[in-house]
HTML snippet that shows the backbone in 3Dmol.js (N, CA, C, O; Angstrom):
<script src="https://3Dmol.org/build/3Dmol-min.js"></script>
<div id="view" style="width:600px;height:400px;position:relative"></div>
<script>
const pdb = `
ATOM      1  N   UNK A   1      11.490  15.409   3.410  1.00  0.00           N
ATOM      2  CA  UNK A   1      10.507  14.392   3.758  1.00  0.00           C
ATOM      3  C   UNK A   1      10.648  14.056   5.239  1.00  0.00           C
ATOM      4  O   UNK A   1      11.740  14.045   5.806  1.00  0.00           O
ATOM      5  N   UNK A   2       9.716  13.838   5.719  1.00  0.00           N
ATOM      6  CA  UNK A   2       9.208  13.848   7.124  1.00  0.00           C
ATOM      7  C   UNK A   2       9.865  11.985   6.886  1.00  0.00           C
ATOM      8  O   UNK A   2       9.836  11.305   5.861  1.00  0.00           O
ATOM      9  N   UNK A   3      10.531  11.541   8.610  1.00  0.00           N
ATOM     10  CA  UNK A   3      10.710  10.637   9.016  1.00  0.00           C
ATOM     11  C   UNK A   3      10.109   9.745   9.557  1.00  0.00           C
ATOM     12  O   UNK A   3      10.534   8.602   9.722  1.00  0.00           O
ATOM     13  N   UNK A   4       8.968  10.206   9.920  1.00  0.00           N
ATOM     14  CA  UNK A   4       7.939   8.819  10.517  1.00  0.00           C
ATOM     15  C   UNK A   4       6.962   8.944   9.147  1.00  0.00           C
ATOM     16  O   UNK A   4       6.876   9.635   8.132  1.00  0.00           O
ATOM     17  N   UNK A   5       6.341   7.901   9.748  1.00  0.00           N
ATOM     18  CA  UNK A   5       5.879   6.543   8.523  1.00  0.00           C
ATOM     19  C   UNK A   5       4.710   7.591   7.715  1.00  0.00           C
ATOM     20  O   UNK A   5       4.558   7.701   6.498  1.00  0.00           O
ATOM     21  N   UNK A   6       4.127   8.143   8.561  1.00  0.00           N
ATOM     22  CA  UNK A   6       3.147   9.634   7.968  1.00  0.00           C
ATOM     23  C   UNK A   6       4.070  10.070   7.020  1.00  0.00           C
ATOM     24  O   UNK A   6       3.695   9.643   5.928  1.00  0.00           O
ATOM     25  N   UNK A   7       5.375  10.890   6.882  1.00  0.00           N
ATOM     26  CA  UNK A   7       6.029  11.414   6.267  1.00  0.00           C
ATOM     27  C   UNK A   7       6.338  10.439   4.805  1.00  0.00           C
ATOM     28  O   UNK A   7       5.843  10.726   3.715  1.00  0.00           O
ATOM     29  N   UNK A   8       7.300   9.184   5.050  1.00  0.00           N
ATOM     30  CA  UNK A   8       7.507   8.604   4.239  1.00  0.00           C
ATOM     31  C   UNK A   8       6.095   7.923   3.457  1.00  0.00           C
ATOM     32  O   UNK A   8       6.241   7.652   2.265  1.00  0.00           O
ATOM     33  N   UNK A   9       4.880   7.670   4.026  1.00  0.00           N
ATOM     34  CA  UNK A   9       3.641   7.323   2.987  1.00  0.00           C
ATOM     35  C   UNK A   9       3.370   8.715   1.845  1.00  0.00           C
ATOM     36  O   UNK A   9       2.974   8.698   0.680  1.00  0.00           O
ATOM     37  N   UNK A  10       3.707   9.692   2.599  1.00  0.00           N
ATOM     38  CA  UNK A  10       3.354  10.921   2.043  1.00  0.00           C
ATOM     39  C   UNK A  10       4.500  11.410   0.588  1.00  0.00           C
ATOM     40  O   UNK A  10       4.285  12.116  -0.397  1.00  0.00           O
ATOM     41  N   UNK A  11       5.878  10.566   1.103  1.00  0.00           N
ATOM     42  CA  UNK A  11       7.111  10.431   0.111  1.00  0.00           C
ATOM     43  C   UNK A  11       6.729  10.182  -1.228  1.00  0.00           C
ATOM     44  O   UNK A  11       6.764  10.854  -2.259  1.00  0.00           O
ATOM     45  N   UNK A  12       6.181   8.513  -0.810  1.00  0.00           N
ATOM     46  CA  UNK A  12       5.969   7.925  -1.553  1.00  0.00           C
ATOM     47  C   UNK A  12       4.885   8.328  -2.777  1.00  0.00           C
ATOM     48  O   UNK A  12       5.079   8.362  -3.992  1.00  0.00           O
ATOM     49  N   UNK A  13       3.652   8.626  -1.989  1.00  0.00           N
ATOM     50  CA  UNK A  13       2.789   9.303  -2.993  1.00  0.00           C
ATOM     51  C   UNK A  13       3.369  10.793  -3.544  1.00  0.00           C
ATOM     52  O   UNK A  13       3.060  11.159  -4.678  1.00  0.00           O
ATOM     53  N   UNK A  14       3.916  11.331  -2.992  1.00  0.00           N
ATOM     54  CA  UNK A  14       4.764  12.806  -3.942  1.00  0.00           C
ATOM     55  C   UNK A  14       5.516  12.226  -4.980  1.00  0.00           C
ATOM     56  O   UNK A  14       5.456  12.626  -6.142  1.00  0.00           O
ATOM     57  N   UNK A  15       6.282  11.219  -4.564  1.00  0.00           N
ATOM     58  CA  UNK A  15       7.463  10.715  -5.768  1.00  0.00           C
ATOM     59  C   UNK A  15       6.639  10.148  -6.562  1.00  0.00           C
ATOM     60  O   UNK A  15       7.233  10.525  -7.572  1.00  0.00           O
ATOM     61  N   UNK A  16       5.747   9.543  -6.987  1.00  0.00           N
ATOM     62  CA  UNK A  16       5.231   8.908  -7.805  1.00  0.00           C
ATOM     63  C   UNK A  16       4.641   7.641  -7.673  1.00  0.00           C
ATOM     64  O   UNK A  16       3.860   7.154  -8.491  1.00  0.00           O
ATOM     65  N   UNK A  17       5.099   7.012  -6.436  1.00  0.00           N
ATOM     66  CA  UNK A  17       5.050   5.145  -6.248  1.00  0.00           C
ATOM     67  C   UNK A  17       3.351   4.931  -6.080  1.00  0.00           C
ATOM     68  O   UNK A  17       2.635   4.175  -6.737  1.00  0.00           O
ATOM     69  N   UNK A  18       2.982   5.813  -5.032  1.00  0.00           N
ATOM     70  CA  UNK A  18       1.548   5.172  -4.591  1.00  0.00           C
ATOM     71  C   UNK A  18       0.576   6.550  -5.442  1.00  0.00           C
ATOM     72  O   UNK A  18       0.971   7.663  -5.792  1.00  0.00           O
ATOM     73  N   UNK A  19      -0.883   5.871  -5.576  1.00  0.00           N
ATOM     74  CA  UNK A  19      -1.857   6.823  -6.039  1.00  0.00           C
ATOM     75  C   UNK A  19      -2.353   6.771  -4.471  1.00  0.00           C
ATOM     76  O   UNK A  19      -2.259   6.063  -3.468  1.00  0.00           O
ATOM     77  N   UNK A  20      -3.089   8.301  -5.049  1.00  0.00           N
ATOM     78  CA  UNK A  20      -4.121   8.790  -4.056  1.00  0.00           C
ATOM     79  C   UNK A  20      -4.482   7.668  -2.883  1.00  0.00           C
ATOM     80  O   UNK A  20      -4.167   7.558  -1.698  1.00  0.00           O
ATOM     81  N   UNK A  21      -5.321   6.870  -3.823  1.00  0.00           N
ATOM     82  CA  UNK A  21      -6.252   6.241  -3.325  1.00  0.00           C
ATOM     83  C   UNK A  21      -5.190   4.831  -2.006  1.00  0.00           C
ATOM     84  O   UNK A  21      -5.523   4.305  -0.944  1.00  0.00           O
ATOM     85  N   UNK A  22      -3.727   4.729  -2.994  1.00  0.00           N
ATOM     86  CA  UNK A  22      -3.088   3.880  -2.055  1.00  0.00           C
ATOM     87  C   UNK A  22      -2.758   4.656  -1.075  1.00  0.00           C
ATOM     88  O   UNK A  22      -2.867   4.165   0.049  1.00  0.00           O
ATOM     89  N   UNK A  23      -2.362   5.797  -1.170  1.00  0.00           N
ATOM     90  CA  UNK A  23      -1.830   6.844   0.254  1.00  0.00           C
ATOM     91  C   UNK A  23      -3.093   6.694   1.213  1.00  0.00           C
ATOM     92  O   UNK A  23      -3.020   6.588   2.437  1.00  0.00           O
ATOM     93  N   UNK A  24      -3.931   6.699   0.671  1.00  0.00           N
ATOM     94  CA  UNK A  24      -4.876   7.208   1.648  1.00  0.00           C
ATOM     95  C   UNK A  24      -5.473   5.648   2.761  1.00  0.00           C
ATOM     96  O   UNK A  24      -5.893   5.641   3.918  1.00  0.00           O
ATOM     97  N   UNK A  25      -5.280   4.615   1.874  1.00  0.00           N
ATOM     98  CA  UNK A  25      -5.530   3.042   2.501  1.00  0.00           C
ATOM     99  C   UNK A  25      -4.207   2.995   3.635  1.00  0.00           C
ATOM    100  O   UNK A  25      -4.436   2.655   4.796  1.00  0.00           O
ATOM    101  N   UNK A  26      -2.874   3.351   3.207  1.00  0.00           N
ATOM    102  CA  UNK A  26      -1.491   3.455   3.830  1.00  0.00           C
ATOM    103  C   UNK A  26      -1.619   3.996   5.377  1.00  0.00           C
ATOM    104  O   UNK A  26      -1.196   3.589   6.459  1.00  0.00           O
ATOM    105  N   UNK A  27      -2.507   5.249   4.896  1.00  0.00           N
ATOM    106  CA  UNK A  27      -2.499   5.947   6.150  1.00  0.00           C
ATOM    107  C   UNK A  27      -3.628   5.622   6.841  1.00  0.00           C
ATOM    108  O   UNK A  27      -3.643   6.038   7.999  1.00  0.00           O
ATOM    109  N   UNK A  28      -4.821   4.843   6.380  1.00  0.00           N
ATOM    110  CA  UNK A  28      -5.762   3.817   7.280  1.00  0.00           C
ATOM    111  C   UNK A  28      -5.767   2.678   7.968  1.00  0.00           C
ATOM    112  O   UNK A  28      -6.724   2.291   8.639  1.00  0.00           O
ATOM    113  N   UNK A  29      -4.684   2.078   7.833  1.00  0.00           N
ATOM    114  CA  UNK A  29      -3.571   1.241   8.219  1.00  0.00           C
ATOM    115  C   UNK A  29      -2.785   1.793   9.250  1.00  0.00           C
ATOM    116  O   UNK A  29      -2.446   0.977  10.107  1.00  0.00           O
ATOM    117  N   UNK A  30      -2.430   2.869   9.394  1.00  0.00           N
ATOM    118  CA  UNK A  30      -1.197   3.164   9.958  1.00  0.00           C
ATOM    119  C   UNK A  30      -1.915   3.892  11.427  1.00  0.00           C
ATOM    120  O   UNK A  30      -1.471   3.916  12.574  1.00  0.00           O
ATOM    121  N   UNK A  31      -3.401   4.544  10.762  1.00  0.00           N
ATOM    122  CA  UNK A  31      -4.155   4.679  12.065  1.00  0.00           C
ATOM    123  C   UNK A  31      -4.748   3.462  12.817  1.00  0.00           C
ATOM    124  O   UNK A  31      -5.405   3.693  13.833  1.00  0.00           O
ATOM    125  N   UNK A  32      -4.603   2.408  12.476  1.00  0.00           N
ATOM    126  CA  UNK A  32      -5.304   1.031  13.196  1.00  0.00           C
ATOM    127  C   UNK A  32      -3.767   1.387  14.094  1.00  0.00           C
ATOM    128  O   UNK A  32      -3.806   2.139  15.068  1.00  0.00           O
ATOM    129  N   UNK A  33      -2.512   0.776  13.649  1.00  0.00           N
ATOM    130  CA  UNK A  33      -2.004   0.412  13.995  1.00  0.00           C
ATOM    131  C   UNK A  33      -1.564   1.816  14.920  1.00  0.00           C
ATOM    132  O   UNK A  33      -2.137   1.709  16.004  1.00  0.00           O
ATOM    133  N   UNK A  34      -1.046   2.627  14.889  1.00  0.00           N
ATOM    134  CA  UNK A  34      -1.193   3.885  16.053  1.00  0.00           C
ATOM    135  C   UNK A  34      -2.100   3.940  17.217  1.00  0.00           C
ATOM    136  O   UNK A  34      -1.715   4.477  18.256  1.00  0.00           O
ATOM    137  N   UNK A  35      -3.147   3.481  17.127  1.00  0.00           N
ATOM    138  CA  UNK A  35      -4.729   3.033  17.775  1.00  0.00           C
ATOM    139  C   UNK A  35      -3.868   1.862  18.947  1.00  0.00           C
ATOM    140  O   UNK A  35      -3.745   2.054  20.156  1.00  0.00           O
ATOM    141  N   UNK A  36      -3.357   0.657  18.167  1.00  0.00           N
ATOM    142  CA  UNK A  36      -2.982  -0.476  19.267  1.00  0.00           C
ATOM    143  C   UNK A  36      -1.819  -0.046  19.894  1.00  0.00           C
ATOM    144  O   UNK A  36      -1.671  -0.157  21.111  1.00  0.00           O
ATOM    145  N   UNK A  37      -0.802   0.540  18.997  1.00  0.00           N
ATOM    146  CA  UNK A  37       0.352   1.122  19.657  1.00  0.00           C
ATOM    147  C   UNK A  37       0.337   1.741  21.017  1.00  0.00           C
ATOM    148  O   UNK A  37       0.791   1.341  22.089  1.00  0.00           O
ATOM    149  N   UNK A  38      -0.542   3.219  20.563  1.00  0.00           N
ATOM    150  CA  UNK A  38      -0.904   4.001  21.648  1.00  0.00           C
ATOM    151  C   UNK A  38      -1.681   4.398  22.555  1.00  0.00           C
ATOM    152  O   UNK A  38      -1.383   4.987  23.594  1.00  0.00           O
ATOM    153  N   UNK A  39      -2.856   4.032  22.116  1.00  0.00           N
ATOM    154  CA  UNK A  39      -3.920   3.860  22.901  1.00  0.00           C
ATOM    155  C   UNK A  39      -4.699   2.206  23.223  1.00  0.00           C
ATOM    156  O   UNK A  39      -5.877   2.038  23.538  1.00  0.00           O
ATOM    157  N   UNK A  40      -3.654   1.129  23.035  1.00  0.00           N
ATOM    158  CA  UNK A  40      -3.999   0.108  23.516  1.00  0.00           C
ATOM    159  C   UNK A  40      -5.456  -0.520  23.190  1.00  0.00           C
ATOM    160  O   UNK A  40      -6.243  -1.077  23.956  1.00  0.00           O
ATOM    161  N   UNK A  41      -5.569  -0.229  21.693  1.00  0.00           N
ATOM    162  CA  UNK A  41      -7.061  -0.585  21.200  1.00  0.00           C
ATOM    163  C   UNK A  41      -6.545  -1.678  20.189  1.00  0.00           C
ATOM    164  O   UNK A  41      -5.907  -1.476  19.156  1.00  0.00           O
ATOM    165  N   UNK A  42      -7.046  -3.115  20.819  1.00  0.00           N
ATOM    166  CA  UNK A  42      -6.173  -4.333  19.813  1.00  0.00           C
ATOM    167  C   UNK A  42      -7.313  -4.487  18.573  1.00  0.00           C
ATOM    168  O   UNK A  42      -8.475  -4.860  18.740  1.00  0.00           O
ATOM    169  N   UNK A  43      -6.686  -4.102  17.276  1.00  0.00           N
ATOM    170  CA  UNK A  43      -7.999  -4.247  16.056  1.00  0.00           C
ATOM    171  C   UNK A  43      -8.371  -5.859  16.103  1.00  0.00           C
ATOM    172  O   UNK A  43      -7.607  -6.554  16.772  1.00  0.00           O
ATOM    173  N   UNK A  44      -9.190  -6.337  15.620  1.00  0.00           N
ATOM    174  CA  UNK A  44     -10.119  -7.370  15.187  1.00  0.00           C
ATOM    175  C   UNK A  44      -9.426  -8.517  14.267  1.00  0.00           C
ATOM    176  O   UNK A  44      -8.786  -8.265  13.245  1.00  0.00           O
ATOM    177  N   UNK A  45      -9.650  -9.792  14.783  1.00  0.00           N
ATOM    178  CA  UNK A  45      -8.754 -10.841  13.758  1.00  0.00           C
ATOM    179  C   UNK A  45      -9.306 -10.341  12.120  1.00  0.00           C
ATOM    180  O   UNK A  45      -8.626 -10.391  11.095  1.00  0.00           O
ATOM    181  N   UNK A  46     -10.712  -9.866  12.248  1.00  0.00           N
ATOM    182  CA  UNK A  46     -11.350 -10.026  10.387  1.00  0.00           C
ATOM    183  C   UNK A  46     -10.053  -8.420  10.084  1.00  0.00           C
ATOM    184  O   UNK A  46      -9.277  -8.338   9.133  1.00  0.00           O
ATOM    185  N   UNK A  47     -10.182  -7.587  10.983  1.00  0.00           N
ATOM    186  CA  UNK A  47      -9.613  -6.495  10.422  1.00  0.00           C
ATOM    187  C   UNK A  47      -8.136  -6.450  10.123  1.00  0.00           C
ATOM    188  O   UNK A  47      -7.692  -5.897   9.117  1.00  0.00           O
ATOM    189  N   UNK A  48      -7.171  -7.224  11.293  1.00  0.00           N
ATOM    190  CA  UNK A  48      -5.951  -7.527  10.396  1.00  0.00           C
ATOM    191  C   UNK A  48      -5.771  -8.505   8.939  1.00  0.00           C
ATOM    192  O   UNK A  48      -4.916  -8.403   8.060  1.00  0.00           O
ATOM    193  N   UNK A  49      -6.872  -9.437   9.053  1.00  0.00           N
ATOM    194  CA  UNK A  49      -6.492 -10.154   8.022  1.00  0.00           C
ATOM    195  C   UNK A  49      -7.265  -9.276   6.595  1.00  0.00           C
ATOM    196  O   UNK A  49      -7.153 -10.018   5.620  1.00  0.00           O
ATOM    197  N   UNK A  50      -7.593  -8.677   6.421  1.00  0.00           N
ATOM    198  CA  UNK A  50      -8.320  -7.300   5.624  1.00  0.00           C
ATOM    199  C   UNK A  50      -7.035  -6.694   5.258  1.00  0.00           C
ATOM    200  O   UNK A  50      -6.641  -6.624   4.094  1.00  0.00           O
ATOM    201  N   UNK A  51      -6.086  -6.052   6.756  1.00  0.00           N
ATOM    202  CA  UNK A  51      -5.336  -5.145   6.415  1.00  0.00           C
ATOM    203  C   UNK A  51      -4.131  -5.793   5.725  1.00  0.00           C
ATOM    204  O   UNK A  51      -3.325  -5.059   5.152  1.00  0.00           O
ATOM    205  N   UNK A  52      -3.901  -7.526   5.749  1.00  0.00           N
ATOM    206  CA  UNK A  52      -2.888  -8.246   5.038  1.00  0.00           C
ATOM    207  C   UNK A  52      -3.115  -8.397   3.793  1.00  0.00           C
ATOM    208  O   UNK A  52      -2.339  -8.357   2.839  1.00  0.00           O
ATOM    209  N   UNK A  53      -4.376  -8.598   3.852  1.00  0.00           N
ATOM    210  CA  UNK A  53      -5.148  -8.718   1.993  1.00  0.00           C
ATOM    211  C   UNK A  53      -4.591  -7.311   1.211  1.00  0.00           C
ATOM    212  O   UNK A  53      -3.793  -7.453   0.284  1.00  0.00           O
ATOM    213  N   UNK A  54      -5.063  -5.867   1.638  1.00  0.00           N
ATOM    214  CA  UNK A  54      -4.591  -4.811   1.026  1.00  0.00           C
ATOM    215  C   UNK A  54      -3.273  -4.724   1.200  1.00  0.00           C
ATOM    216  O   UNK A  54      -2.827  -3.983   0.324  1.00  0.00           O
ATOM    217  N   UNK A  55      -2.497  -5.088   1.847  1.00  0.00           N
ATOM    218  CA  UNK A  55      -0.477  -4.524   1.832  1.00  0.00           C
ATOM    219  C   UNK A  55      -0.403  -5.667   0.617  1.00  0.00           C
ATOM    220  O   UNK A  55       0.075  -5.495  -0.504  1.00  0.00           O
ATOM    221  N   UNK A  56      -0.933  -6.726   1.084  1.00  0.00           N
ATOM    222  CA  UNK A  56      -0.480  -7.758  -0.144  1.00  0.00           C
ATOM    223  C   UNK A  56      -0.892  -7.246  -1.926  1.00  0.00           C
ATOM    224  O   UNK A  56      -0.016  -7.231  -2.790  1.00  0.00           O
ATOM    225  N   UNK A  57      -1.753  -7.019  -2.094  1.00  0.00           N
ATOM    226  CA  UNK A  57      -2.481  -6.561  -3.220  1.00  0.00           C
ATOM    227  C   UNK A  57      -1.470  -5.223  -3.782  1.00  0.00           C
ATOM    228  O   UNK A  57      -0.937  -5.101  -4.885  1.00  0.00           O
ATOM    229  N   UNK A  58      -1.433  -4.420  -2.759  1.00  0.00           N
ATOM    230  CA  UNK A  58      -0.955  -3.251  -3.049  1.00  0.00           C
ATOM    231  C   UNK A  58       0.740  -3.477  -3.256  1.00  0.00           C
ATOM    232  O   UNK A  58       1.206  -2.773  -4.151  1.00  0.00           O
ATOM    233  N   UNK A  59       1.799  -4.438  -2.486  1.00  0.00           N
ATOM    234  CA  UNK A  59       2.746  -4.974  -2.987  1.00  0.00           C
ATOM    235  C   UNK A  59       2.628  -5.677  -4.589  1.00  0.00           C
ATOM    236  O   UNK A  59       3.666  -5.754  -5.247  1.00  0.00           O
ATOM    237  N   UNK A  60       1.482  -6.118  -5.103  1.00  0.00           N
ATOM    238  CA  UNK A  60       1.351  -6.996  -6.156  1.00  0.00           C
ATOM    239  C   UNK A  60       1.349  -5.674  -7.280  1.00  0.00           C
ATOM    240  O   UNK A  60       2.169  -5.606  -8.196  1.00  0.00           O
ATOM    241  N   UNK A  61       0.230  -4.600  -7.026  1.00  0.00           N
ATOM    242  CA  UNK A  61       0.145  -3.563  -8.035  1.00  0.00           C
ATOM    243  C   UNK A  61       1.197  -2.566  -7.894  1.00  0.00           C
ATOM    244  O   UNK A  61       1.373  -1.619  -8.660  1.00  0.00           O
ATOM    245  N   UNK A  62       1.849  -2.832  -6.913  1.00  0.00           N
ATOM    246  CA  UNK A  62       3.232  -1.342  -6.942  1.00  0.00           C
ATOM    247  C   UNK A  62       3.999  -2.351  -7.714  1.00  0.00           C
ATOM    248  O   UNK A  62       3.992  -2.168  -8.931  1.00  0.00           O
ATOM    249  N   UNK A  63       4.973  -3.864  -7.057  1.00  0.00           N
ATOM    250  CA  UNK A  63       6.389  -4.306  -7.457  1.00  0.00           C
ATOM    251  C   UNK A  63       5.869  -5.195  -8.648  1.00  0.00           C
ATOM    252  O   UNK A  63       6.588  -4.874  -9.595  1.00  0.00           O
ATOM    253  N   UNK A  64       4.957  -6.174  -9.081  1.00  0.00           N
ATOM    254  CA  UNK A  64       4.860  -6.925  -9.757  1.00  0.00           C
ATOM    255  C   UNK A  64       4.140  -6.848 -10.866  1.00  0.00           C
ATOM    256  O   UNK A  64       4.338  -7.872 -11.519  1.00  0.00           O
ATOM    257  N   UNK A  65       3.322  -6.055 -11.456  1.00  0.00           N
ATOM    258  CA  UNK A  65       2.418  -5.929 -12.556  1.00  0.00           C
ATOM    259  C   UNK A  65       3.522  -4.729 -13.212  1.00  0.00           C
ATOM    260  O   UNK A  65       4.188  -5.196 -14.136  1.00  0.00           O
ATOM    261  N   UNK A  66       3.709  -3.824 -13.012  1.00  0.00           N
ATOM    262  CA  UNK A  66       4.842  -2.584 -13.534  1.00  0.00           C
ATOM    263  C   UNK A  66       6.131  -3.631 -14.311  1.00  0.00           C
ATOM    264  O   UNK A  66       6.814  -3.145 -15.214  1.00  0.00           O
ATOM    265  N   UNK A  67       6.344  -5.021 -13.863  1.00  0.00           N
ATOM    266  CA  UNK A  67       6.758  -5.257 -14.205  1.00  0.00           C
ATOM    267  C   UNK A  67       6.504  -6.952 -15.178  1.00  0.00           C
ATOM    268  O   UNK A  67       7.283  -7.870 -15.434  1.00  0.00           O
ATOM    269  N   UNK A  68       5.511  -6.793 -15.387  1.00  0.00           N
ATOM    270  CA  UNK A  68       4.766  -7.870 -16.175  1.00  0.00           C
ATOM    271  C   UNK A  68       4.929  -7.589 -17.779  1.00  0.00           C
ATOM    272  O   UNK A  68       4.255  -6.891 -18.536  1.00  0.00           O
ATOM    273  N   UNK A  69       6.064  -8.387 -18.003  1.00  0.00           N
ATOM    274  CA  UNK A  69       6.174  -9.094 -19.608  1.00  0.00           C
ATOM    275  C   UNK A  69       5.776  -9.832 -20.502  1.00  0.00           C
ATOM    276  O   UNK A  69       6.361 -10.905 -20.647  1.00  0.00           O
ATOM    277  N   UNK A  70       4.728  -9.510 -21.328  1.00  0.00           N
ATOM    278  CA  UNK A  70       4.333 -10.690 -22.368  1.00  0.00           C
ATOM    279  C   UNK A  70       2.773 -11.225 -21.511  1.00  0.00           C
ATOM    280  O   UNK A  70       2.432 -12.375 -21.231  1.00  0.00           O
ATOM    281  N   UNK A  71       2.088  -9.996 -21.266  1.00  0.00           N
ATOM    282  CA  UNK A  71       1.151 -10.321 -20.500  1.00  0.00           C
ATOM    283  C   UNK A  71      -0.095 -11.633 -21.316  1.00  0.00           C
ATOM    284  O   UNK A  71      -0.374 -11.610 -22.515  1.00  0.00           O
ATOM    285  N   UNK A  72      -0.521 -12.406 -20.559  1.00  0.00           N
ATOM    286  CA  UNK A  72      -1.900 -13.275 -21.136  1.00  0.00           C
ATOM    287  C   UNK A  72      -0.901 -13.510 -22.839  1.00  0.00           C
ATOM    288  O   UNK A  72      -1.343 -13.079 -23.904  1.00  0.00           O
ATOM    289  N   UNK A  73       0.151 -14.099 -22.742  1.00  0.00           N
ATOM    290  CA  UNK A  73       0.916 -14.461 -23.597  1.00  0.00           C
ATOM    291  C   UNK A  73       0.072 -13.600 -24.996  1.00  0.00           C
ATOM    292  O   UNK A  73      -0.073 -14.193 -26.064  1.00  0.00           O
ATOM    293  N   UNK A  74      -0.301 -12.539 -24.850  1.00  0.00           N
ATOM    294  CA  UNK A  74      -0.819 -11.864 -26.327  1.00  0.00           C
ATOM    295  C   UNK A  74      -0.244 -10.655 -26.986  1.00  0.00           C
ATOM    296  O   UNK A  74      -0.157 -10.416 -28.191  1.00  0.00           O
ATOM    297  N   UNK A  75       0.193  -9.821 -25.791  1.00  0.00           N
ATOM    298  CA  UNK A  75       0.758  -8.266 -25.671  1.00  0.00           C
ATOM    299  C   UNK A  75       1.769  -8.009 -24.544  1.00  0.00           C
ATOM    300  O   UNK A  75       1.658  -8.104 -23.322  1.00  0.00           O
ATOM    301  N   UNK A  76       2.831  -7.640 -25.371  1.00  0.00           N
ATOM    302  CA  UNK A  76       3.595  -6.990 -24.331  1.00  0.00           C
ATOM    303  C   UNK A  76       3.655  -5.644 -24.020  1.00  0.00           C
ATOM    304  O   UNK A  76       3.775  -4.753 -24.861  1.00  0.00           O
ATOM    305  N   UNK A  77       3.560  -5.456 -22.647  1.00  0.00           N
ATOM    306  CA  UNK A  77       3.669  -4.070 -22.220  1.00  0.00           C
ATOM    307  C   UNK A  77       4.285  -4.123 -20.452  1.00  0.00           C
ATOM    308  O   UNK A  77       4.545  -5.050 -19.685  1.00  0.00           O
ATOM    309  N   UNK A  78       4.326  -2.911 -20.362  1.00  0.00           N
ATOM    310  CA  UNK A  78       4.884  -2.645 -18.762  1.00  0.00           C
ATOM    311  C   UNK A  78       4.021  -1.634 -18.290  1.00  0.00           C
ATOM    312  O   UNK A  78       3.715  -0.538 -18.760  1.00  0.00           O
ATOM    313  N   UNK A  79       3.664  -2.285 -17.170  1.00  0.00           N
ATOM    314  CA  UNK A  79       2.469  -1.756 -16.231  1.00  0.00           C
ATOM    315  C   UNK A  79       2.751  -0.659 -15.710  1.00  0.00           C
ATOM    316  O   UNK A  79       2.998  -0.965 -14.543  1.00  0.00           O
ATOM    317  N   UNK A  80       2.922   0.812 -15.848  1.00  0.00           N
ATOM    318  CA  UNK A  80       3.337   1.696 -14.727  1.00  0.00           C
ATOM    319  C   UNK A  80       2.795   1.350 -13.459  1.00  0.00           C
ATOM    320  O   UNK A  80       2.311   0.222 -13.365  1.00  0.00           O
ATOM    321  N   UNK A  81       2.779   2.183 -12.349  1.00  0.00           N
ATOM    322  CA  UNK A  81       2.166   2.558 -11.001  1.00  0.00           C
ATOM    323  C   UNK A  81       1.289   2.767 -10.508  1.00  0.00           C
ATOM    324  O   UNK A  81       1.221   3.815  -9.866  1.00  0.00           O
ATOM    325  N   UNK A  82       0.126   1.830 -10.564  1.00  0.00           N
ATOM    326  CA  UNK A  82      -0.981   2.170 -10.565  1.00  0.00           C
ATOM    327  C   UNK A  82      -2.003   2.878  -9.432  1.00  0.00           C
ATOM    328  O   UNK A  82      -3.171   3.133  -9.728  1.00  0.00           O
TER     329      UNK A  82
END
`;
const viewer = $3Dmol.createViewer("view");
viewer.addModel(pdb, "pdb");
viewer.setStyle({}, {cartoon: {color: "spectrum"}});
viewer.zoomTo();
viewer.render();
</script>
């Protein structure tokens, strides 16, 4: 596995953690932020707070639902990785 953040998003979706669809938001993210890094293009207040909404969401459906017990107090189950 590759060491920069390209590599390890790419980890992650091989090992199992992220779907498609999260790899691919990961690495739309990672081009904003490469953009301000390196070519000094500062993204948009609506667009960081966008890009906090999805890390947040996507922290909620990777660490916290996989692990949701006794869901809507009716059924228990465990959420894989979605």
């Amino acid at each position: 596995m590759r060491q920069n953040l390209e590599g390890k998003i790419n980890g992650l979706f091989t090992g199992g953690i992220l779907t498609k669809n999260q790899t691919d938001i990961l690495h739309s993210i990672r081009d904003i932020g490469n953009e301000s890094a390196h070519e000094l293009v500062a993204p948009s207040k609506s667009t960081l707070e966008k890009v906090l909404e999805l890390i947040e969401f996507m922290f909620i459906t990777i660490y916290e639902l996989k692990n949701m017990k006794n869901f809507n107090g009716k059924m228990e189950c465990e959420i894989n990785y979605l």
